[in-house]
C-alpha positions as CSV (number, residue, x, y, z in Angstrom):
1,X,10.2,2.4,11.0
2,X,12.0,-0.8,11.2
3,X,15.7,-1.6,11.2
4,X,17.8,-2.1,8.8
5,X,18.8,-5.3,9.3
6,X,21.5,-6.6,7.3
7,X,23.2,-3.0,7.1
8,X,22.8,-3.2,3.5
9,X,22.9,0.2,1.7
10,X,20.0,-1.0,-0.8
11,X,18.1,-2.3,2.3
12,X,18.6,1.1,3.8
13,X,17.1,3.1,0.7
14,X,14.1,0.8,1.0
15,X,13.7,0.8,4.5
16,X,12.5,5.0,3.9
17,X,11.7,4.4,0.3
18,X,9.7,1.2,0.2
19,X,5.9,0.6,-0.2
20,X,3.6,2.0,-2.3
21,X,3.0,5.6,-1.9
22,X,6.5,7.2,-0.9
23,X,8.4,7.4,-3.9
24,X,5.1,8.4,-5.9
25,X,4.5,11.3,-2.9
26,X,8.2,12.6,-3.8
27,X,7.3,12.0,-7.6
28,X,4.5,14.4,-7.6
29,X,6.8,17.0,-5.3
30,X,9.2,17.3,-8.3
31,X,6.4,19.1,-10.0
32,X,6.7,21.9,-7.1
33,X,5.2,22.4,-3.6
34,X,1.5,21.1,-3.0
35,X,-0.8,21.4,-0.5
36,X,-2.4,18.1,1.4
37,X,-5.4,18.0,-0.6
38,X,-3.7,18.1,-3.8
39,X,-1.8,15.1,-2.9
40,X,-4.8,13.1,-2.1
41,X,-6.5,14.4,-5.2
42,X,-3.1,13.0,-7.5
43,X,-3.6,9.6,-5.4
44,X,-6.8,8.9,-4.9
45,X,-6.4,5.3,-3.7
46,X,-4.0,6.6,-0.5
47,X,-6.0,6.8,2.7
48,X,-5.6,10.1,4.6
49,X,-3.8,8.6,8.0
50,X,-1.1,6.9,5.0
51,X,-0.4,9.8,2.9
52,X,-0.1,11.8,6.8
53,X,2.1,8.9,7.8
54,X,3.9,8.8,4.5
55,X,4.3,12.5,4.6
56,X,5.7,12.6,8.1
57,X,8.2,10.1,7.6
58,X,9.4,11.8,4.7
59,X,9.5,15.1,7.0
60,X,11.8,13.1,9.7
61,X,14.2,11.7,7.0
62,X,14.7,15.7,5.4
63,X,13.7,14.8,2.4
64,X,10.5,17.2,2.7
65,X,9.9,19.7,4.1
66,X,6.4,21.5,5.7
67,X,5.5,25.2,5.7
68,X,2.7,26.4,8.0
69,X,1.1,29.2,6.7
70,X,-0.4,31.5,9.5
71,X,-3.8,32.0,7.4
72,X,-7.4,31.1,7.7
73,X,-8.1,28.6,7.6
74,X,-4.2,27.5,8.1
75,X,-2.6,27.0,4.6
76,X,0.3,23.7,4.6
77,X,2.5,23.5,1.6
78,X,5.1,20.4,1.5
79,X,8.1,20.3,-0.9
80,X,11.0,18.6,-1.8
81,X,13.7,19.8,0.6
82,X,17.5,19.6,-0.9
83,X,18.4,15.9,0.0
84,X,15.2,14.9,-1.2
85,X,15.9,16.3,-4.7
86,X,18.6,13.5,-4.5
87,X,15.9,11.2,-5.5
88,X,15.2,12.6,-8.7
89,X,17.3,10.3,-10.7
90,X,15.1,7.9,-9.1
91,X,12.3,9.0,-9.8
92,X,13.3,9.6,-13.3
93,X,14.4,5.4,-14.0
94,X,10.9,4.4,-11.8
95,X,9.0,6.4,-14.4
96,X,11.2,4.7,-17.8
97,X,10.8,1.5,-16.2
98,X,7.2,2.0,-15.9
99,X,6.9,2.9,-19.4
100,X,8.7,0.0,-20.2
101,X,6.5,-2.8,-18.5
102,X,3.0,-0.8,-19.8
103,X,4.5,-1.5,-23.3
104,X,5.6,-4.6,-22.7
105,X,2.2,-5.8,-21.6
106,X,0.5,-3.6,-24.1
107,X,2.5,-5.8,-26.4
108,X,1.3,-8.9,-24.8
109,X,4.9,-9.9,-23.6
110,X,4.0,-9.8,-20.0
């Protein structure tokens, strides 16, 4: 992961946060813990190494955390650890904002 540069707080948020697919991985862990394939099934447009990288660098920050199941085949469950529950707020004004600009274009105002 890069550095945060200008030692900004907001740049630091981003820095984990940013691009397309993290914030919508923790967004779909508020629902409760899910297996890999149910990820990729709720984003179908994420590539398997991304949503693995995405899911890893979520893993290093403690934000989520992976069980290993000792089944077979081997069973892996990820879910929101209790920093990463920290985000819900954010997750909460993403998804109004969201529903704002839809509306807003759906109104031809955008």
């Amino acid at each position: 992961m890069k550095k945060n540069m200008s030692g900004c707080s907001v740049e630091e948020s981003m820095r984990l946060l940013g691009g397309r697919w993290r914030l919508l991985l923790v967004s779909y862990l508020l629902e409760g813990p899910k297996r890999f394939n149910d990820l990729r099934r709720n984003m179908p447009g994420i590539s398997q190494r991304m949503l693995t990288l995405d899911l890893r660098a979520l893993e290093e920050a403690d934000l989520i955390k992976r069980t290993v199941y000792p089944t077979s085949p081997i069973k892996v469950e990820y879910e929101l650890t209790e920093d990463g529950k920290r985000l819900v707020p954010i997750v909460e004004i993403m998804k109004d904002f969201g529903l704002w600009l839809k509306a807003r274009v759906k109104n031809g105002e955008g």
